[in-house]
Predicted model as a PDB file, atoms N, CA, C, CB and O in Angstrom, pLDDT in the B-factor column:
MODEL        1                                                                  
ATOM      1  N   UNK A   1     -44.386 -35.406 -75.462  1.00 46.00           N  
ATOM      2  CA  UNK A   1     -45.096 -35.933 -76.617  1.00 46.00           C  
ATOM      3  C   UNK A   1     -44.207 -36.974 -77.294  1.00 46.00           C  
ATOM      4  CB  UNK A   1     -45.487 -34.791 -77.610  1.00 46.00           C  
ATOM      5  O   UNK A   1     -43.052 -36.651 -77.573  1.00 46.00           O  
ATOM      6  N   UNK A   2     -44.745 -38.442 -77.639  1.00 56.00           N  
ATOM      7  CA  UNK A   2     -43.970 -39.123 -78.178  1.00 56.00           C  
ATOM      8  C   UNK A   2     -43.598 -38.685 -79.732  1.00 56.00           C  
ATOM      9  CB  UNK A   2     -44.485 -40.331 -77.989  1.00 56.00           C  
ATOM     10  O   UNK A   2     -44.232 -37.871 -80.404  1.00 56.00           O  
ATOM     11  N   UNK A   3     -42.623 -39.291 -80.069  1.00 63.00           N  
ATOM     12  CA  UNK A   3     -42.406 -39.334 -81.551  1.00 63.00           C  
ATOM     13  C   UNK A   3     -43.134 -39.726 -82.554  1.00 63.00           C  
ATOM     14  CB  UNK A   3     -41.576 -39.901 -81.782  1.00 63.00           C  
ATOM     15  O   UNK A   3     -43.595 -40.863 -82.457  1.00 63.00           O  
ATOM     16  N   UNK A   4     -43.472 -38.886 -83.863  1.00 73.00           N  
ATOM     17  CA  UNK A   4     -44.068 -39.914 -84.153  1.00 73.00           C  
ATOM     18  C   UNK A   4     -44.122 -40.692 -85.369  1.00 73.00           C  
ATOM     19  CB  UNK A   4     -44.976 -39.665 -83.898  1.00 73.00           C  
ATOM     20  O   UNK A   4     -43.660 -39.952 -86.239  1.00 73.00           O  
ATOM     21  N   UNK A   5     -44.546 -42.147 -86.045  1.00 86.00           N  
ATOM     22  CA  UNK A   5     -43.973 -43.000 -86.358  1.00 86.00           C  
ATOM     23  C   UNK A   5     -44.244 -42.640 -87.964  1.00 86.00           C  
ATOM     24  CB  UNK A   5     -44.366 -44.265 -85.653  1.00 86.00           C  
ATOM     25  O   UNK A   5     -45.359 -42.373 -88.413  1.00 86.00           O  
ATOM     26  N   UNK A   6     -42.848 -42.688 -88.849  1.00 89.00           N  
ATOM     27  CA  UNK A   6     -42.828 -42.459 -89.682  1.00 89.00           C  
ATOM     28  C   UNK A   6     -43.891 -43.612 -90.946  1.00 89.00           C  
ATOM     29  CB  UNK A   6     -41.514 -42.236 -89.600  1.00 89.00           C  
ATOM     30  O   UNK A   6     -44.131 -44.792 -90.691  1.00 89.00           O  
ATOM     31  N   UNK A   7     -44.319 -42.969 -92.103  1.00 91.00           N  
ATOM     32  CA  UNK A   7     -45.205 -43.750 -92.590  1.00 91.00           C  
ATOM     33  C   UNK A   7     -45.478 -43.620 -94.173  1.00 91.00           C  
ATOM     34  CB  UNK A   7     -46.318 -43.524 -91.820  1.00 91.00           C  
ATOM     35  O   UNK A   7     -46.400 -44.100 -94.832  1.00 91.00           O  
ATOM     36  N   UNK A   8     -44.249 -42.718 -94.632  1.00 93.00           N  
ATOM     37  CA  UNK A   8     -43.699 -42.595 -95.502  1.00 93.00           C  
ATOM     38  C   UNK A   8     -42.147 -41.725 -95.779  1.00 93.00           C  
ATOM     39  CB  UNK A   8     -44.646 -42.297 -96.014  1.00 93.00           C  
ATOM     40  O   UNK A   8     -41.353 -41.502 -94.866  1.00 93.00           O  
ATOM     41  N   UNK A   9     -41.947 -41.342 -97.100  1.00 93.00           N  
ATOM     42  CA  UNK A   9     -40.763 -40.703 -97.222  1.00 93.00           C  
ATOM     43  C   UNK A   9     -41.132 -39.379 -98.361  1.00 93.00           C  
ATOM     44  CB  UNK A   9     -39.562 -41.869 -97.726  1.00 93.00           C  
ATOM     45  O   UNK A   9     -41.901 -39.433 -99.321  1.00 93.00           O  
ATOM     46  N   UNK A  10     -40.339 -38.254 -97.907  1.00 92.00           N  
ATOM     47  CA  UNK A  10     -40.502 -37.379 -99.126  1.00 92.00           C  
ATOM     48  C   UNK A  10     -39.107 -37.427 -99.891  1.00 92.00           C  
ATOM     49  CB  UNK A  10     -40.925 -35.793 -98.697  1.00 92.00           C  
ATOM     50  O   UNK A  10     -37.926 -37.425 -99.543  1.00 92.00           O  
ATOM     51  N   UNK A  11     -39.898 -37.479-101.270  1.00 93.00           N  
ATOM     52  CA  UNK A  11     -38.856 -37.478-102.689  1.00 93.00           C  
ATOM     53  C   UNK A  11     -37.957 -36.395-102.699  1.00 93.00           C  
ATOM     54  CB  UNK A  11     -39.646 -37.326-104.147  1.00 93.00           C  
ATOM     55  O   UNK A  11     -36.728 -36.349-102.652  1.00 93.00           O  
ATOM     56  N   UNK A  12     -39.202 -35.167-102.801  1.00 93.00           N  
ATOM     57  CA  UNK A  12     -38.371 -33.882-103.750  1.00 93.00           C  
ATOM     58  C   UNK A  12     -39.665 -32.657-102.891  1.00 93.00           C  
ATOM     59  CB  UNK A  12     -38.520 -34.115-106.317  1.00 93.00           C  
ATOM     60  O   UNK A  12     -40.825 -32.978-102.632  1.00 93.00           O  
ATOM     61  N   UNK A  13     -39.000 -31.205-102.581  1.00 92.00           N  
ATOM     62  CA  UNK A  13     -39.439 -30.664-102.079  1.00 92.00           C  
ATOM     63  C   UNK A  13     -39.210 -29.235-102.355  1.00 92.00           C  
ATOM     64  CB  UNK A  13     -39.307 -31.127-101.207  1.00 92.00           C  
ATOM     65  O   UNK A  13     -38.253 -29.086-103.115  1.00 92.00           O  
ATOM     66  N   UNK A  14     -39.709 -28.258-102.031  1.00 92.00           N  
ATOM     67  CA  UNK A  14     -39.068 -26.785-102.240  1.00 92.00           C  
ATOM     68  C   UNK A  14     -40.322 -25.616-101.931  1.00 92.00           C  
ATOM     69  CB  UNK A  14     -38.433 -26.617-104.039  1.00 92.00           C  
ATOM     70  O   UNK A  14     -41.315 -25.889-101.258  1.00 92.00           O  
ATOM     71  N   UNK A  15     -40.098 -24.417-102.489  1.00 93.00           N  
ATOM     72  CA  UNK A  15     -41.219 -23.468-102.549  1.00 93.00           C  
ATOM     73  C   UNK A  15     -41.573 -23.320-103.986  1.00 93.00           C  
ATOM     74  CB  UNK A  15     -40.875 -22.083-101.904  1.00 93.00           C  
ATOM     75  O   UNK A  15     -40.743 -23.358-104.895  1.00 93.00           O  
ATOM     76  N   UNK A  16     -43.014 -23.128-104.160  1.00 90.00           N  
ATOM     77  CA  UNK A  16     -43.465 -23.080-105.267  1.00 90.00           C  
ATOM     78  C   UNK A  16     -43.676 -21.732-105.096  1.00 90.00           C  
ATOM     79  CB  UNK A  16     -44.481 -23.963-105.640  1.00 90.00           C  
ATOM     80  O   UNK A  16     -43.964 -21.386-103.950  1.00 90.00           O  
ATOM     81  N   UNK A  17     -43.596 -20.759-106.068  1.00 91.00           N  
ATOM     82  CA  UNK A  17     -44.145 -18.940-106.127  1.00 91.00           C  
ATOM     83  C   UNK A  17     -45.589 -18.798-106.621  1.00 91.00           C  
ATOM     84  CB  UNK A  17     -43.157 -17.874-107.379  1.00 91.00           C  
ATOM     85  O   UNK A  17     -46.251 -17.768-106.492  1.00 91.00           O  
ATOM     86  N   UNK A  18     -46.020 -19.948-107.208  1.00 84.00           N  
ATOM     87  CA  UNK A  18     -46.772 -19.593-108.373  1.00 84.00           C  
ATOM     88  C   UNK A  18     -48.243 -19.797-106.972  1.00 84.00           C  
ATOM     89  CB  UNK A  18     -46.555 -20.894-110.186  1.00 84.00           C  
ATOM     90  O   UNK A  18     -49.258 -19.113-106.843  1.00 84.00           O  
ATOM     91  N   UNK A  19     -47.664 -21.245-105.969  1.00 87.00           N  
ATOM     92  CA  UNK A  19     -48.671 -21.268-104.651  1.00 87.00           C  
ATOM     93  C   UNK A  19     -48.694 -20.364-103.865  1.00 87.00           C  
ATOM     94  CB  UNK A  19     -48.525 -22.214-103.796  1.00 87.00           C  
ATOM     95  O   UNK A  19     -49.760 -19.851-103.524  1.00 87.00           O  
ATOM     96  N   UNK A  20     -47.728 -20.038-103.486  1.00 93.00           N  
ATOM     97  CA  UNK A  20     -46.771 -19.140-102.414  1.00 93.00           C  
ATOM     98  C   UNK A  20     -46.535 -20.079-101.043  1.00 93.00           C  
ATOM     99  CB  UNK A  20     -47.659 -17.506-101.900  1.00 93.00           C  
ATOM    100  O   UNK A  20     -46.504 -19.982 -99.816  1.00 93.00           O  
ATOM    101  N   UNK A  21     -46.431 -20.787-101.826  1.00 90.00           N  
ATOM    102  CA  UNK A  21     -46.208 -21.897-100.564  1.00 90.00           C  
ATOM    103  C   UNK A  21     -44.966 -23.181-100.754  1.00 90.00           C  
ATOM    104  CB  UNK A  21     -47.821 -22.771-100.380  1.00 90.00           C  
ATOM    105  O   UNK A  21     -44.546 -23.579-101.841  1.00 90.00           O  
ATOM    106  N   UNK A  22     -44.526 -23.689 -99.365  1.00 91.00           N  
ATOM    107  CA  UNK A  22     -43.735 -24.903 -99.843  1.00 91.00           C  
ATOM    108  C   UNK A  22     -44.865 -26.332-100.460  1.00 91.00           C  
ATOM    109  CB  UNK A  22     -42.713 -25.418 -98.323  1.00 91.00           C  
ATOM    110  O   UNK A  22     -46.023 -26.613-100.150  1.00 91.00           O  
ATOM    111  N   UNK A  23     -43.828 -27.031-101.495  1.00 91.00           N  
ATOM    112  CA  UNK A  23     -44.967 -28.438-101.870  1.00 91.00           C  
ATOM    113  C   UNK A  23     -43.918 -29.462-101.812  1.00 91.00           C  
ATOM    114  CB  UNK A  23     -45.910 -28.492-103.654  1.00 91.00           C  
ATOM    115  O   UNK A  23     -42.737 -29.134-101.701  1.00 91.00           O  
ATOM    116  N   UNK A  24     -44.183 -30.334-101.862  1.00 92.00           N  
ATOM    117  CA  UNK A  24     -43.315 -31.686-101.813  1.00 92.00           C  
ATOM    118  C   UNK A  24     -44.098 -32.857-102.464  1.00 92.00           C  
ATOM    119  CB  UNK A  24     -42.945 -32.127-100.225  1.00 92.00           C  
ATOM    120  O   UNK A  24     -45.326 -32.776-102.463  1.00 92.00           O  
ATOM    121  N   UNK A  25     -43.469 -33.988-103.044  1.00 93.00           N  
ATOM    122  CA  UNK A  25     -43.729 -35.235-103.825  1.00 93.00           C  
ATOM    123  C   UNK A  25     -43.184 -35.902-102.594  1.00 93.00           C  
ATOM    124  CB  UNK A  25     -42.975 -35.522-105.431  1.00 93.00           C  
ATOM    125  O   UNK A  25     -42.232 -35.530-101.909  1.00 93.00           O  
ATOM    126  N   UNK A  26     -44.154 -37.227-102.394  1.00 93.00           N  
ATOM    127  CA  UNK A  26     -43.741 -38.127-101.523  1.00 93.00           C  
ATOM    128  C   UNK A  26     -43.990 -39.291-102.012  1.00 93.00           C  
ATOM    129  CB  UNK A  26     -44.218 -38.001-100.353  1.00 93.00           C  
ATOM    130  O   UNK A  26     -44.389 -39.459-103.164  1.00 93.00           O  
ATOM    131  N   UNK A  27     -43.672 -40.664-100.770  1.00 95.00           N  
ATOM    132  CA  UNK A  27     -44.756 -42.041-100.940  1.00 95.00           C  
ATOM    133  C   UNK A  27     -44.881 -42.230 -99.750  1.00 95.00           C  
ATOM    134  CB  UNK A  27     -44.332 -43.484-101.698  1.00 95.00           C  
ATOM    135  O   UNK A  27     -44.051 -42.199 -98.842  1.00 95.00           O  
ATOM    136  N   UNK A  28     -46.771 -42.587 -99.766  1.00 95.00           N  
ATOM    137  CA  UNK A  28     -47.271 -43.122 -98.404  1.00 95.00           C  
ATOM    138  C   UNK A  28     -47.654 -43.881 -98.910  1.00 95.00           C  
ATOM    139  CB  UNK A  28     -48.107 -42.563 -97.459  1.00 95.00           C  
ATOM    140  O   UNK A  28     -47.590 -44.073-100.124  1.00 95.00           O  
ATOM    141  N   UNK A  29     -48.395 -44.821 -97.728  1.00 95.00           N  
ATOM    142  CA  UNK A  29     -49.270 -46.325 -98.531  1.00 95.00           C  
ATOM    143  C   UNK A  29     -50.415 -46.067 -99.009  1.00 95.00           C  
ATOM    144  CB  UNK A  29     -49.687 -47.612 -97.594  1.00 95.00           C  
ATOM    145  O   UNK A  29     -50.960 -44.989 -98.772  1.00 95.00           O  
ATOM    146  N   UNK A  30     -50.875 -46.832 -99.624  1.00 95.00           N  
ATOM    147  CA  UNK A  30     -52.140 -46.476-100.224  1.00 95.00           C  
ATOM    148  C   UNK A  30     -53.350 -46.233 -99.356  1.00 95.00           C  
ATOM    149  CB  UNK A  30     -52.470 -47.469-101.106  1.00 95.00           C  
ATOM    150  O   UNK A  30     -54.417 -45.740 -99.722  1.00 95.00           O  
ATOM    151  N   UNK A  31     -53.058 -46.609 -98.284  1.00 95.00           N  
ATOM    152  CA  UNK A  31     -54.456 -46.477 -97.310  1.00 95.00           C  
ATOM    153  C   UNK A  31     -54.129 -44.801 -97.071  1.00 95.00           C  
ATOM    154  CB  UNK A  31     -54.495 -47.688 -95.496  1.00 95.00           C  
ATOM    155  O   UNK A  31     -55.160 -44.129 -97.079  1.00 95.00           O  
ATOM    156  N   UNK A  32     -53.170 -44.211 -96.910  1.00 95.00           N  
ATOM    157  CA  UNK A  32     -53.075 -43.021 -96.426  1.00 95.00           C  
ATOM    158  C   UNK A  32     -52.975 -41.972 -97.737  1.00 95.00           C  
ATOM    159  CB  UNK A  32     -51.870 -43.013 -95.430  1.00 95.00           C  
ATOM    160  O   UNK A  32     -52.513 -40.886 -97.387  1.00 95.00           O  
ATOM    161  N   UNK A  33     -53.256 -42.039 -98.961  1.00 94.00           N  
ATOM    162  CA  UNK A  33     -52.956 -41.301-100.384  1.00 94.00           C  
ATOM    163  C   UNK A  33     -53.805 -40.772-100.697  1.00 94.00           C  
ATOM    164  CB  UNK A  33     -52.630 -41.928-101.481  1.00 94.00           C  
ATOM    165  O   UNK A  33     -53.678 -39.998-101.646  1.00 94.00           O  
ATOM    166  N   UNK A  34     -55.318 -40.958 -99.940  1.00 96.00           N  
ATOM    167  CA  UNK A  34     -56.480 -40.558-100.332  1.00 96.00           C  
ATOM    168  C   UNK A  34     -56.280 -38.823-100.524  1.00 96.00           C  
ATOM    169  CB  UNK A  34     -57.600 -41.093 -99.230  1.00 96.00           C  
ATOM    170  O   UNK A  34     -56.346 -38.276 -99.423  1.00 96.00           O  
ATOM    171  N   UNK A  35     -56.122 -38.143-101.318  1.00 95.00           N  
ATOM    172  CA  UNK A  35     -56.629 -36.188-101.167  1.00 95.00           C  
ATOM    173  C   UNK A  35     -57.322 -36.363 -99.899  1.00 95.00           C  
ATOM    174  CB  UNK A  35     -58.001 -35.297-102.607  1.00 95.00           C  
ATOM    175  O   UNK A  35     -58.196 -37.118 -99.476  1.00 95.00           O  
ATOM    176  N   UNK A  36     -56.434 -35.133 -99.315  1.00 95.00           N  
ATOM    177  CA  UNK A  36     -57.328 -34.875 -98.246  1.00 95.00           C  
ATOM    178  C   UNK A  36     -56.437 -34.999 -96.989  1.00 95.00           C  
ATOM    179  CB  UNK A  36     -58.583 -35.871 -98.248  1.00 95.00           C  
ATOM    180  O   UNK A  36     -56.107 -34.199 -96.113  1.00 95.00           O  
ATOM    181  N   UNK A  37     -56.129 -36.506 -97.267  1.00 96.00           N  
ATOM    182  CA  UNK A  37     -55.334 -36.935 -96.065  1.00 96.00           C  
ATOM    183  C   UNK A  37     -54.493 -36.057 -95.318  1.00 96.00           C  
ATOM    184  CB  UNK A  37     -54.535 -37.897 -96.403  1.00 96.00           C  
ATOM    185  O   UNK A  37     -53.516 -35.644 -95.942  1.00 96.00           O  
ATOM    186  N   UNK A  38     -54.639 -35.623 -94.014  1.00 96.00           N  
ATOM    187  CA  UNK A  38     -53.668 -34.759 -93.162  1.00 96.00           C  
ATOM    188  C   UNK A  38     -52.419 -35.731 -92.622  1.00 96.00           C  
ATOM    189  CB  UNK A  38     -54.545 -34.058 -91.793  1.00 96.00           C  
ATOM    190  O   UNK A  38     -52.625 -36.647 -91.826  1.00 96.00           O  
ATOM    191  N   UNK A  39     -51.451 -35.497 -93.014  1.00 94.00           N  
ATOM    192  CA  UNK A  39     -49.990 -35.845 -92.233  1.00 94.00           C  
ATOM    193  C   UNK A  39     -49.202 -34.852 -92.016  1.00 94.00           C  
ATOM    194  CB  UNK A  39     -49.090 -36.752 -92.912  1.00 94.00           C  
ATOM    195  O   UNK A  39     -49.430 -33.771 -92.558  1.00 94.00           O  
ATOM    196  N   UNK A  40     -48.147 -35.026 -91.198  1.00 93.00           N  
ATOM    197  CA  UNK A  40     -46.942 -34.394 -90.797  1.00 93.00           C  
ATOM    198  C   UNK A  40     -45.699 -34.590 -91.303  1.00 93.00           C  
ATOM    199  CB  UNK A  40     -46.789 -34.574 -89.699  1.00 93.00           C  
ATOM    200  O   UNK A  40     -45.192 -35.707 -91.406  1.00 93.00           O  
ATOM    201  N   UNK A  41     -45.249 -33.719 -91.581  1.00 92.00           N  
ATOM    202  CA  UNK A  41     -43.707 -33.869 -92.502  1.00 92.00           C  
ATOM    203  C   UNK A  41     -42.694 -33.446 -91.468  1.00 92.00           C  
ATOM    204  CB  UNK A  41     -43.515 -32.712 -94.053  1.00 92.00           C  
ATOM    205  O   UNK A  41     -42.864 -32.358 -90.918  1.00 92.00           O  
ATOM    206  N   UNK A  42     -41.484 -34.322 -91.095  1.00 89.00           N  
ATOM    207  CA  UNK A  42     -40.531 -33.276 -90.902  1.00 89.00           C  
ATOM    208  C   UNK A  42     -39.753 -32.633 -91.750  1.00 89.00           C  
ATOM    209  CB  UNK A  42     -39.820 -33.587 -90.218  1.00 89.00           C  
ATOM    210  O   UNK A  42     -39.319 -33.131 -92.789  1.00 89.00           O  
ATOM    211  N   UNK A  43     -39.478 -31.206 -91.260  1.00 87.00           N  
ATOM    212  CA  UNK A  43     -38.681 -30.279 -92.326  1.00 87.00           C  
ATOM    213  C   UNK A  43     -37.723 -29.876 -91.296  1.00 87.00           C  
ATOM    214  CB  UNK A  43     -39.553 -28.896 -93.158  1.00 87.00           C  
ATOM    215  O   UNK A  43     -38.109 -29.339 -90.258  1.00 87.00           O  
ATOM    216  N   UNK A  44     -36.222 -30.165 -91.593  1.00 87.00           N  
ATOM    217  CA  UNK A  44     -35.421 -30.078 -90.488  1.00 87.00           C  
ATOM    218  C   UNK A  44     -35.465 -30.004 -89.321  1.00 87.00           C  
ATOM    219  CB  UNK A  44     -34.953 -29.496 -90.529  1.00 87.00           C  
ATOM    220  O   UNK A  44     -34.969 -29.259 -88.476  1.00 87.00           O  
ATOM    221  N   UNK A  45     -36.470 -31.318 -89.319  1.00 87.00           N  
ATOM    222  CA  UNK A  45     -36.068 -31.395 -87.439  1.00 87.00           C  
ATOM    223  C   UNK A  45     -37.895 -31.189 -87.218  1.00 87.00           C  
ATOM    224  CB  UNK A  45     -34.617 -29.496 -86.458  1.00 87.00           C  
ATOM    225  O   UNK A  45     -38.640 -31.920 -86.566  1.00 87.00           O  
ATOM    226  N   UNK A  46     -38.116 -30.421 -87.705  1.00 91.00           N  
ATOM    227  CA  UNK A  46     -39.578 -29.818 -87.118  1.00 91.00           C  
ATOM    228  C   UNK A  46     -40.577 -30.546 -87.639  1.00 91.00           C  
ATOM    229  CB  UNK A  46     -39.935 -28.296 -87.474  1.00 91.00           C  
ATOM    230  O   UNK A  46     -40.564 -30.937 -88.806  1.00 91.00           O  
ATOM    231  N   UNK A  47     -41.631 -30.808 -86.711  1.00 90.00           N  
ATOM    232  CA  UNK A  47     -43.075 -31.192 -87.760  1.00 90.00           C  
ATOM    233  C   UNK A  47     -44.032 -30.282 -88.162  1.00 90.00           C  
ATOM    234  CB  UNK A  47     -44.024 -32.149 -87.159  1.00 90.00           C  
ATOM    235  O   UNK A  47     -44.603 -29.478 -87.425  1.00 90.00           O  
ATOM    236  N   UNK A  48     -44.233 -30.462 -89.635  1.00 91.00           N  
ATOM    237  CA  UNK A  48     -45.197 -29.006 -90.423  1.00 91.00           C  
ATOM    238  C   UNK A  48     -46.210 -29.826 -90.664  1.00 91.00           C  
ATOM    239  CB  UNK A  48     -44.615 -28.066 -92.060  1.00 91.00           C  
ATOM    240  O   UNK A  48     -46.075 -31.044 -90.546  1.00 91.00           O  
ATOM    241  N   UNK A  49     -46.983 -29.439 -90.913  1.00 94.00           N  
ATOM    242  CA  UNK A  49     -48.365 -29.657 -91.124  1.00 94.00           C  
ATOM    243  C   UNK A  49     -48.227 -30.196 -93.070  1.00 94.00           C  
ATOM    244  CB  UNK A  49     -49.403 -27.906 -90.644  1.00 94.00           C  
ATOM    245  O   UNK A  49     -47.374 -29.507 -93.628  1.00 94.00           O  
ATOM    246  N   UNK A  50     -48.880 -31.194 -93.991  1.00 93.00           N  
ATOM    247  CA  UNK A  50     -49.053 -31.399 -94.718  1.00 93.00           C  
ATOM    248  C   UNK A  50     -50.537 -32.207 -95.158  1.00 93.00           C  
ATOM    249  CB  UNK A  50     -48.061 -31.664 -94.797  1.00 93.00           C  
ATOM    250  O   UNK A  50     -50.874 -33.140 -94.429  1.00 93.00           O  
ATOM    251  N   UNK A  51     -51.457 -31.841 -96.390  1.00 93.00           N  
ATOM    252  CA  UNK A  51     -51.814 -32.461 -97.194  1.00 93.00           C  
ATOM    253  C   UNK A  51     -51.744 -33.398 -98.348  1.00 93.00           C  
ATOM    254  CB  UNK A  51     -52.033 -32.033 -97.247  1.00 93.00           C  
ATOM    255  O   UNK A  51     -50.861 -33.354 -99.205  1.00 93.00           O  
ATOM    256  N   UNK A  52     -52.590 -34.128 -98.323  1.00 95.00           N  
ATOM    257  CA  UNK A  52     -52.480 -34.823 -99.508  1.00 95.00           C  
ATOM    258  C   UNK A  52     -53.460 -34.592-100.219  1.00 95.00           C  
ATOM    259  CB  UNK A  52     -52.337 -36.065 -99.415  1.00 95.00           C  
ATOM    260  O   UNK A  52     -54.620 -34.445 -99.835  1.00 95.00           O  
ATOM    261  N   UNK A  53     -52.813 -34.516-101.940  1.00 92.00           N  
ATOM    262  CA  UNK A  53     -53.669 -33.810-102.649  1.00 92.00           C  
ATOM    263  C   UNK A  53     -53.260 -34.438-104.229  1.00 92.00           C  
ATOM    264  CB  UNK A  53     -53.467 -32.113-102.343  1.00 92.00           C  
ATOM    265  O   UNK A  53     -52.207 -35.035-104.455  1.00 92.00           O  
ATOM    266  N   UNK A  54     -54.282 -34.177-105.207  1.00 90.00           N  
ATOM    267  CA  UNK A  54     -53.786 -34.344-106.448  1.00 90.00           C  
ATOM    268  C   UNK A  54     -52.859 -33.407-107.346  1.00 90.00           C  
ATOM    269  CB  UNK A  54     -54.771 -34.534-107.028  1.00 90.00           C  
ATOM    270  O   UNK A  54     -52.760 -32.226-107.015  1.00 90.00           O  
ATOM    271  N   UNK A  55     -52.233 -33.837-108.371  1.00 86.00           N  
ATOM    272  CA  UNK A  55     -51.008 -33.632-109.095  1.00 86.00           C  
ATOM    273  C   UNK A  55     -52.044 -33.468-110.725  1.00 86.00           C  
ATOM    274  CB  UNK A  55     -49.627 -35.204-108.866  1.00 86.00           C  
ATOM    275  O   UNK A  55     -52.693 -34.353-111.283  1.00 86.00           O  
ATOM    276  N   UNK A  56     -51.835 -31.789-111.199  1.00 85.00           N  
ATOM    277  CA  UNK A  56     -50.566 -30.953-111.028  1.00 85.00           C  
ATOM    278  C   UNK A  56     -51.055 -30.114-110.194  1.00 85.00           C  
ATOM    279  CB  UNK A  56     -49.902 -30.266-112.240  1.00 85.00           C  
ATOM    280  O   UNK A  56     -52.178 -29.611-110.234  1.00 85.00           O  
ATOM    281  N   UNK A  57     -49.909 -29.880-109.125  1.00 79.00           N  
ATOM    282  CA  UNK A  57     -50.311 -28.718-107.787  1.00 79.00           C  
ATOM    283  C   UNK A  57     -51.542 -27.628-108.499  1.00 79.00           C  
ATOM    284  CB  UNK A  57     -48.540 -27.521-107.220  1.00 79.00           C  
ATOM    285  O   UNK A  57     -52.670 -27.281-108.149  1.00 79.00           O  
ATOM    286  N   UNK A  58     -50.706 -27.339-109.600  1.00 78.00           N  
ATOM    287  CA  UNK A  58     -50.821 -25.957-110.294  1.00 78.00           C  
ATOM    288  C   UNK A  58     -51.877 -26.264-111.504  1.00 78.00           C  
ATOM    289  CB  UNK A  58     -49.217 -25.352-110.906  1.00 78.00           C  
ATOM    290  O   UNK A  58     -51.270 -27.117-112.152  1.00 78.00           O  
ATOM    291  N   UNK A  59     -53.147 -26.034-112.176  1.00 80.00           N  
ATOM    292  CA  UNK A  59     -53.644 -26.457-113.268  1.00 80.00           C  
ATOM    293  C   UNK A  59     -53.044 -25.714-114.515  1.00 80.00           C  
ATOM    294  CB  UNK A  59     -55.030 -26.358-113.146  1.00 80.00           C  
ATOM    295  O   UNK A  59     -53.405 -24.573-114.802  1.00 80.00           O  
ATOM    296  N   UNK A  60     -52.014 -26.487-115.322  1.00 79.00           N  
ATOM    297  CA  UNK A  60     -51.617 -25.368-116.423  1.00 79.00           C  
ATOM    298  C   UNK A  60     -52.667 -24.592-117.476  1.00 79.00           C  
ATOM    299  CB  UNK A  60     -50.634 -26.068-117.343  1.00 79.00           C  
ATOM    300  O   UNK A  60     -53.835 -24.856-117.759  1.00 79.00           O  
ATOM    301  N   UNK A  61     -51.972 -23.765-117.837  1.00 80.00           N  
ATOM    302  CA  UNK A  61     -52.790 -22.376-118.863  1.00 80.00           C  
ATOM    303  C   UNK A  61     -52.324 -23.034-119.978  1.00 80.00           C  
ATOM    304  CB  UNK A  61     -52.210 -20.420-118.780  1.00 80.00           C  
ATOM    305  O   UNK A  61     -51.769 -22.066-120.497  1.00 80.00           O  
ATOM    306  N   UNK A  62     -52.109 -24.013-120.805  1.00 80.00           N  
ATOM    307  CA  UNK A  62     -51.485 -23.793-122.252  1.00 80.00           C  
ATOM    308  C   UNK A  62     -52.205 -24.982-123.041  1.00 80.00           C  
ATOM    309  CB  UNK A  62     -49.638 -23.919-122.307  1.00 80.00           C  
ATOM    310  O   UNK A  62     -52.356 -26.189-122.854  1.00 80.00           O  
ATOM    311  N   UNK A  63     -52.538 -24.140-123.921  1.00 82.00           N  
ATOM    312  CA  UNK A  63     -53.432 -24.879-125.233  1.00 82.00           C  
ATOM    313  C   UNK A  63     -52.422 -25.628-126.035  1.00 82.00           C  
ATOM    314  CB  UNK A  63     -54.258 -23.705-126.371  1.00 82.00           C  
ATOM    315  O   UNK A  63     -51.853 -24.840-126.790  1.00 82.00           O  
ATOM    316  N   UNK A  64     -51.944 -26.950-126.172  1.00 82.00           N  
ATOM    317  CA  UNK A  64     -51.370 -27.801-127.248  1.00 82.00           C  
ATOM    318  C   UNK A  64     -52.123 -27.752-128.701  1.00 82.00           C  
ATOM    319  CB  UNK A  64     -51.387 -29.269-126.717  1.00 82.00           C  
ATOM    320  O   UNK A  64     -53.094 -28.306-129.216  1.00 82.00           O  
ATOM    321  N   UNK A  65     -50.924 -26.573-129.157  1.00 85.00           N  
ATOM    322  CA  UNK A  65     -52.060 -26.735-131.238  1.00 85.00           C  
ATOM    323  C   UNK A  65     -51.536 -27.951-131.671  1.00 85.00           C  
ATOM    324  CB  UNK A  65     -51.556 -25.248-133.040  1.00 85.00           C  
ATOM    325  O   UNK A  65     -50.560 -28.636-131.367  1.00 85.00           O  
ATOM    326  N   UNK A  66     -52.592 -28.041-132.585  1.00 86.00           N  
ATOM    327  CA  UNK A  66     -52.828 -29.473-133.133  1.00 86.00           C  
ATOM    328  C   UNK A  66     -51.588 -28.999-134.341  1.00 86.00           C  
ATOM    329  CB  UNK A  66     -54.792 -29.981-133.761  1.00 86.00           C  
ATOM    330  O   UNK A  66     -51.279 -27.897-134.795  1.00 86.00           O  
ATOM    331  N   UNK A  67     -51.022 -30.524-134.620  1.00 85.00           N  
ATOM    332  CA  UNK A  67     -49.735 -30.558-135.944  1.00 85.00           C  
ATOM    333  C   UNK A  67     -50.569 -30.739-137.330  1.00 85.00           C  
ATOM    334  CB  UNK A  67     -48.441 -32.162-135.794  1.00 85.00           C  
ATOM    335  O   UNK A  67     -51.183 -31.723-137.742  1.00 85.00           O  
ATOM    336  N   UNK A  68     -50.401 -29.582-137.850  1.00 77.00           N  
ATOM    337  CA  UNK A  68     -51.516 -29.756-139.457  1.00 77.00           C  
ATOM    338  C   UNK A  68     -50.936 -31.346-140.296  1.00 77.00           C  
ATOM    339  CB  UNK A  68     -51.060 -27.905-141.009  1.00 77.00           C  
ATOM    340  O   UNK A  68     -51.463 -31.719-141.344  1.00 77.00           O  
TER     341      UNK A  68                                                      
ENDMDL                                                                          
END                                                                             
């Protein structure tokens, strides 16, 4: 199987608990940013499977009170 051709870069990466899963911040081009989009990441060496999706991974719980 050839290699295959890189078409962006990831920023920042790790496991999230709250997903139970790993997530990562990247940049691809805009033709490829659409949600949805399936790419491949390598993660040391290996290729994993990735989505593209909207930000925040997580939808927060917290009500901002208003300043009297």
């Amino acid at each position: 199987m050839p290699a295959a051709k890189a078409v962006g870069r990831v920023t920042s990466g790790g496991f999230s608990p709250s997903l139970n899963r790993a997530i990562a911040l990247g940049f691809v081009p805009p033709a490829l940013a659409a949600p949805g989009t399936k790419l491949q990441v390598s993660v040391r060496g290996r290729a994993q499977p990735a989505n593209v999706t909207t930000l925040p991974f997580v939808p927060h719980r917290y009500v901002r009170k208003a300043i009297p």
